[in-house]
N, C-alpha and C positions, 0 to 999 in steps of 0.2 A: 844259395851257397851252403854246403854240406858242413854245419857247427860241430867242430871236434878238438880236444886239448891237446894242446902238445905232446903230450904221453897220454896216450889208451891206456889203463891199468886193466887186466882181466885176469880175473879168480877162475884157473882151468883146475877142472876136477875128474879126475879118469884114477880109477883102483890097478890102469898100468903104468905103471911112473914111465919105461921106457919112450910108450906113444907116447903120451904127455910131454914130456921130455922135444921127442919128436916137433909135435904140432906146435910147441915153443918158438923150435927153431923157426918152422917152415912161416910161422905167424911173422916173425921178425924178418926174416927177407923180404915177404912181400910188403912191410909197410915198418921201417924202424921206430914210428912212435908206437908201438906195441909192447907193453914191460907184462908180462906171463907170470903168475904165481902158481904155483902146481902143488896141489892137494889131491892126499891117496885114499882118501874117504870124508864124507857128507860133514860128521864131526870134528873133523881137519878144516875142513872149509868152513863151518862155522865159525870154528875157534877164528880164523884168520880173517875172516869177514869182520868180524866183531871188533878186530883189531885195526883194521886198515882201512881205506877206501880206493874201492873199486868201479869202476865205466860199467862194467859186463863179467857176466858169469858163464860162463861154460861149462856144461856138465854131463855127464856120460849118464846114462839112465840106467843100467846094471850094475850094479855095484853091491858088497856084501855089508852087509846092514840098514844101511838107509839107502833106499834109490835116489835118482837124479829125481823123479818126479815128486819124491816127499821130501827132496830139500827144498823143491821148488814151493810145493804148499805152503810148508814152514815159511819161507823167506816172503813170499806175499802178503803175510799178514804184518808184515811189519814195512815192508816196500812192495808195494804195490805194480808200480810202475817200471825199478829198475832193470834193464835189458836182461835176460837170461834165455840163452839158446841151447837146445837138447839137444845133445852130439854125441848119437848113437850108431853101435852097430848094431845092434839087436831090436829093432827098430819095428813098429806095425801099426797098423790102421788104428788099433786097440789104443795103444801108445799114444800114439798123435794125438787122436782124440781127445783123450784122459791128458795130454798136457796142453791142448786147448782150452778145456776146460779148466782147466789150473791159471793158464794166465799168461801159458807161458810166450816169451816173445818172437823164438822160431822154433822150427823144426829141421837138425838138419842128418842125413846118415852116412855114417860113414862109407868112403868108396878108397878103391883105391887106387895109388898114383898120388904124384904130388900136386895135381889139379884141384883135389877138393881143399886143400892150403887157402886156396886164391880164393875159393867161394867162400869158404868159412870167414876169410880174412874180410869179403867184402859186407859181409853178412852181420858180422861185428860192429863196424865203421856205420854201416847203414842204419844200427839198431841204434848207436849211441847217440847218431846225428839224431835218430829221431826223438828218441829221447829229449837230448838236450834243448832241440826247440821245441817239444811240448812244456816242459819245465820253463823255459824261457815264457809261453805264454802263458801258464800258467801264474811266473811270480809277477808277472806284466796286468793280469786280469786281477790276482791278489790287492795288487799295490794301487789299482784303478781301484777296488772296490774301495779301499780305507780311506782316497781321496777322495772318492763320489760320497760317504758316509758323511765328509768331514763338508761338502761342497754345499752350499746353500741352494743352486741351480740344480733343475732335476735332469738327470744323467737316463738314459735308455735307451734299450735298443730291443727290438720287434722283429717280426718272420717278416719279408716281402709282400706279404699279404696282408698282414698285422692280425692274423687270427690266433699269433703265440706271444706271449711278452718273454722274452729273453731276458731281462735285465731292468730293472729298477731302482734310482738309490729311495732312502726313506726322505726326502729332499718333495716328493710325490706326496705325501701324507699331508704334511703343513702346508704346502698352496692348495690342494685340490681338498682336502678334508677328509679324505674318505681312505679306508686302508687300501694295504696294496692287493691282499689277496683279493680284493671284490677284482682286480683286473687277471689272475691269476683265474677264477672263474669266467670270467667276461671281459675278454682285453680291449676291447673296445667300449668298454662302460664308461670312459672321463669322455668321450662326446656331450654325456647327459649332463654333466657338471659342467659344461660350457655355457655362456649366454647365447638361449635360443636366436639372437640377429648373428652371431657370430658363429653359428655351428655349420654352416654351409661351406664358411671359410674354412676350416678345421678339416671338412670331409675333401674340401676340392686339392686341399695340400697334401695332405695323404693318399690323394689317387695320382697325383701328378710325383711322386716319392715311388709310390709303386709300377708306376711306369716309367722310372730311371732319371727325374729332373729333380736334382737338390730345387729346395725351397727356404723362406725363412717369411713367418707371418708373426702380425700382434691379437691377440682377442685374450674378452673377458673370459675368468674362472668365475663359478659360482659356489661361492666356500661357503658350505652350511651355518657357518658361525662368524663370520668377518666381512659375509659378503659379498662384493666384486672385487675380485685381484686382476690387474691386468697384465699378461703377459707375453715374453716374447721368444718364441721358439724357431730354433736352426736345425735343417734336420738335412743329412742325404742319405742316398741309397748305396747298399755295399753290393756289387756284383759276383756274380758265379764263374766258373772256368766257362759256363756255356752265354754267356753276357746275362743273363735273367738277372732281377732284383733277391737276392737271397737273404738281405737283412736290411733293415731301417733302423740307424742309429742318430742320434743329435742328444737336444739339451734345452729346459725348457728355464728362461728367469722372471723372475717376478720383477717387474718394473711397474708394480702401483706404486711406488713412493717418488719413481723417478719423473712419472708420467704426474703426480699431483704436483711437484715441482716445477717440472717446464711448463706442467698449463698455468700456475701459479704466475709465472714469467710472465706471458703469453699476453695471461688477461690484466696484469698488470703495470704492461707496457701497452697496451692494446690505446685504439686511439678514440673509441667507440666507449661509450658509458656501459658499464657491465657491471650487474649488483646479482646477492643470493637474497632471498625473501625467505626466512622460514614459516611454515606452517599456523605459527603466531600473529603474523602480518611483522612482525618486526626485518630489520636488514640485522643479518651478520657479516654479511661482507658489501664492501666498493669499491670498486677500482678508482684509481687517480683522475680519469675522465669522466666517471661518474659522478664524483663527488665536484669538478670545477663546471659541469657541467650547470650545475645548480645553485653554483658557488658558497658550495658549504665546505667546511676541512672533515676529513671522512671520519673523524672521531664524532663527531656532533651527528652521522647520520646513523651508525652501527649501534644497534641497540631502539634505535627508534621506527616507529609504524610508517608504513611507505605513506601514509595519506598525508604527512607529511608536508607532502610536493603536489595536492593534489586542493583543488577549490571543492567546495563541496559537492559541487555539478558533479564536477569531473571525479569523483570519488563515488559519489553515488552509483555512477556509469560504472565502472570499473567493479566494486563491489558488488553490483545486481545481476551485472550481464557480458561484462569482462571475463569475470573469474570463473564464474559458473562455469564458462566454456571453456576455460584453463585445463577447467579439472576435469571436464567431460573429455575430450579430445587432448590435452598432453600439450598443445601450443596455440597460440594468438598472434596475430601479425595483427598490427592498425595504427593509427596515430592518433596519440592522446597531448592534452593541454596541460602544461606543469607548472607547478608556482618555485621561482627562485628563491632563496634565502627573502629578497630584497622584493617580494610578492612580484615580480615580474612573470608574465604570461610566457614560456618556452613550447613550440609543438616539435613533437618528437615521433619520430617514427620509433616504434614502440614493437620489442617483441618477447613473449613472454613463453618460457618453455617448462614442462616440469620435471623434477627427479625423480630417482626410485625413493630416496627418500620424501617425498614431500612437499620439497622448497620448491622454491619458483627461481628461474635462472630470467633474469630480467637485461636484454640490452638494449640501450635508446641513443640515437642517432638526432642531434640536433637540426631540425629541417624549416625553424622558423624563418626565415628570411626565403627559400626557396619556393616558402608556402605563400607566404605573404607578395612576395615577387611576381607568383603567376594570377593571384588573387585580385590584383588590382587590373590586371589586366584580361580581366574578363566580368562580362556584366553590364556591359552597356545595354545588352537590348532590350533592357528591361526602364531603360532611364525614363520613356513616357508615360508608363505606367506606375512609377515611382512618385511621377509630378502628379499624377492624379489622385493619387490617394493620400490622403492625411491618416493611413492607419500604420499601425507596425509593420514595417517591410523589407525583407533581408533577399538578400541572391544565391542559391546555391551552386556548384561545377554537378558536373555530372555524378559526382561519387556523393555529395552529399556535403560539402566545404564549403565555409562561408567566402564569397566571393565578390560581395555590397551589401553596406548595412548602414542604414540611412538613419535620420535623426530621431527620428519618433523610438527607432529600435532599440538607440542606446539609452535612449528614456527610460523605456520600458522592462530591457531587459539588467539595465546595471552595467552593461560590456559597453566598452570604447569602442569606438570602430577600429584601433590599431590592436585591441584586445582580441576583437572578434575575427578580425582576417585569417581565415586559411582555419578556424576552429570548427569542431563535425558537429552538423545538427544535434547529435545526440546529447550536446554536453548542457543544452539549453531545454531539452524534455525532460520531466519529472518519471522516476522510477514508473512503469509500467504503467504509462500515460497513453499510450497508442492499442490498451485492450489485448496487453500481450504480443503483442509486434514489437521487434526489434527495430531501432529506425529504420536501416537499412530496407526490411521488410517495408516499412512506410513507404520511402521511396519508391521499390520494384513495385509496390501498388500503383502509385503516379506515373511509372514508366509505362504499366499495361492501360490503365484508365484515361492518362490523359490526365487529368485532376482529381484531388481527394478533397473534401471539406469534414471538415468533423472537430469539435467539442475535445480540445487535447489538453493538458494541466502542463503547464512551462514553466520555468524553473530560473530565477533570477539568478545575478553574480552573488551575492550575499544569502541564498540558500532558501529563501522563502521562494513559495509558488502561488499562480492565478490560472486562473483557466480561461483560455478564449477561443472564438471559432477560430481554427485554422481553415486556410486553403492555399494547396500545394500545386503548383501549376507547371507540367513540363515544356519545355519551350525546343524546337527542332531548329536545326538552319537550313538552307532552302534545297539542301541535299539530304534533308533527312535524318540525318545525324542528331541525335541528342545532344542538346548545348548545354541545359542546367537545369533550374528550376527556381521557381519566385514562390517565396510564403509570405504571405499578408496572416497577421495577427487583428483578430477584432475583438478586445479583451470581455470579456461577460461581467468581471468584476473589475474594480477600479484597478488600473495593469500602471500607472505611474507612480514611479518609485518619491516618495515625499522628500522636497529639498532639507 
């Protein structure tokens, strides 16, 4: 719809008052919100411009003293924009040109008949309209700017292709780090500021934006000075009169503080034991299932060494060849042996992950009784060979879990047999007792040979060790299947713990 005031006001300037006079009238029939002010020279029109305010100018281009086109020059340096139409008889290519290049906003020549009334008249209405929704989006773009200035969210908008930035608030500086001009060079330079796992996401949303589908994703910033900011950007596409994408506008917010909050939440309610380890071995954080988990109150575990929770075996294990591979590879899955407050043995499906900072992200899943549950019920087929030996002899599953542990064992090794059910070989081998083999290793040796025998250092509940021949024996069922394994201990040195 064509934006115009109730009253057109226009400043007409003709050195013949009669036409002027004339084109007054003829302005006013064809359209009554038309009010004419008629001026008989350049410095007339001045003087009256400077006085009043007017829609549109209209100005004859001969005239003795100043021309129509050096009122025009004049008047551009101070309005730029406002409509002003050359309405000449004396009119040429020369002319036009020279008031194109001036600024000006038409060109029109006098004919004659009251027809060019009607053109003029429309020519007027058309300029002002235009005018006044440029001005509209102009004080619309003004007044976005001073909001987007004022907005903590980054406000922007890009070509269809994103090879131009249109529009940036300084809102970009503070999350992303870096100034605006490096996108002014290179507009697609905040990719590189993205976390590398997240930048695939970044690129697939911006090609699905420039092939016409609004989107809205989360991923990390990498702020040179603060780190990881997490953020959350809404973007859609602005189309052309020919349907194509001609602009990509949205808004990007920082939601690191919302996003430490709700995980905050998250792992606070969570139902799972979830603790931070720092690089110290100390906890600075527990969650409320972590800390009843082991029935301690979480003041008592924050600030103290995870070993803690841990027998010496089982601390040993963790610290030699647990962690090592923490740090090597970023995560550990397995289940470890914990000491309660009240020294009770808990096994725990145990997994330990690391941060960019350092810490260890630790969550444990209580699985004693599940472990212990299937533990007992597995192991018999070892029961004759149990009666015939009077050495140390325990039963493993298939992974390596204790699964029977007979009298002499708990002799020798310190562990009850309600201690040791469902507990990983490992936590009963003395640091780098297998020659550098990890148990596990031990075992896939057993699975390929059949049996191992060898000279290993074992490692009691109370943290002393002896050495004795071991021999590991894998055992099938009559389909082939790997059923467990039986270790007999033959101690070399006296292996009974003194009453």
């Amino acid at each position: 719809m064509i934006s115009l005031p109730p009253k057109i006001h226009v400043l007409h300037v003709d050195d013949e008052p009669d036409l002027a006079e004339l084109t007054s009238i003829f302005l006013h029939r064809e359209d009554d919100r038309f009010v004419v002010e008629l001026a008989t020279s350049v410095s007339e029109a001045q003087a009256m411009f400077s006085a009043g305010e007017f829609h549109c100018i209209v100005s004859d281009y001969d005239m003795p003293g100043q021309s129509g086109l050096e009122f025009l020059t004049t008047l551009r340096e101070t309005h730029p924009r406002l409509p002003f139409i050359l309405y000449t008889g004396k009119g040429s290519e020369d002319v036009a040109s020279d008031a194109i290049s001036a600024g000006v906003t038409d060109y029109l020549q006098k004919e004659t008949g009251s027809g060019q009334y009607a053109i003029l008249a429309n020519r007027i209405k058309n300029a002002v309209a235009s005018y006044n929704a440029q001005e509209s989006i102009r004080e619309t773009e003004q007044r976005f700017a001073e909001l987007a200035e004022n907005s903590e969210n980054i406000l922007y908008s890009f070509t269809g292709d994103w090879s131009e930035l249109l529009f940036i608030n300084s809102a970009f500086e503070d999350i992303w780090g870096i100034p605006i001009e490096a996108l002014d060079e290179s507009p697609t330079v905040f990719l590189e500021h993205i976390h590398e796992n997240d930048r695939n996401i970044a690129r697939e949303s911006m090609e699905k934006l420039s092939n016409g589908t609004p989107d809205e994703i989360e991923y990390r910033v990498m702020h040179p000075e603060q780190g990881i900011r997490w953020v959350r950007g809404q973007s859609k596409p602005i189309f052309g009169d020919d349907g194509s994408v001609i602009r990509i506008v949205g808004y990007v917010q920082d939601i690191t503080e919302y996003k430490k909050d709700h995980g905050l939440r998250v792992i606070e309610t969570a139902t799972e034991g979830i603790s931070l380890v720092e690089p110290d071995g100390t906890f600075s954080y527990v969650n409320p299932a972590f800390a009843r988990l082991f029935g301690y109150d979480r003041s008592e575990l924050v600030g103290q060494s995870w070993k803690i929770l841990y027998h010496n075996g089982e601390a040993e294990r963790l610290e030699h060849r647990i962690l090592p591979e923490v740090a090597e590879t970023g995560y550990w899955n397995g289940e470890t042996v914990r000491l309660t407050k009240h020294g009770d043995r808990r096994i725990t499906d145990h997994r330990l992950a690391t941060t960019e900072s350092g810490s260890i992200v630790c969550t444990a899943y209580d699985i004693t009784s599940e472990r212990r549950a299937a533990s007992k019920q597995h192991g018999e087929f070892y029961h004759l060979w149990e009666e015939e030996t009077a050495s140390t002899f325990y039963t493993l599953d298939h992974e390596g879990y204790v699964t029977r542990w007979n009298d002499r064992a708990a002799d020798t090794l310190g562990y009850s047999v309600e201690d040791s059910l469902g507990t990983y070989l490992g936590v009963f081998l003395a640091p780098d007792t297998t020659g550098g083999q990890r148990p596990e290793e031990l075992i896939d040796s057993v699975r390929t040979d059949g049996e191992v025998t060898a000279d290993l250092e074992w490692m009691r509940e109370d943290g002393s060790t002896f050495t004795a021949t071991t021999t590991v024996v894998a055992s099938y069922t009559s389909a082939g299947t790997l059923r467990g394994f039986g270790v007999v201990l033959a101690p070399v040195d006296a292996p009974v713990i003194p009453a």
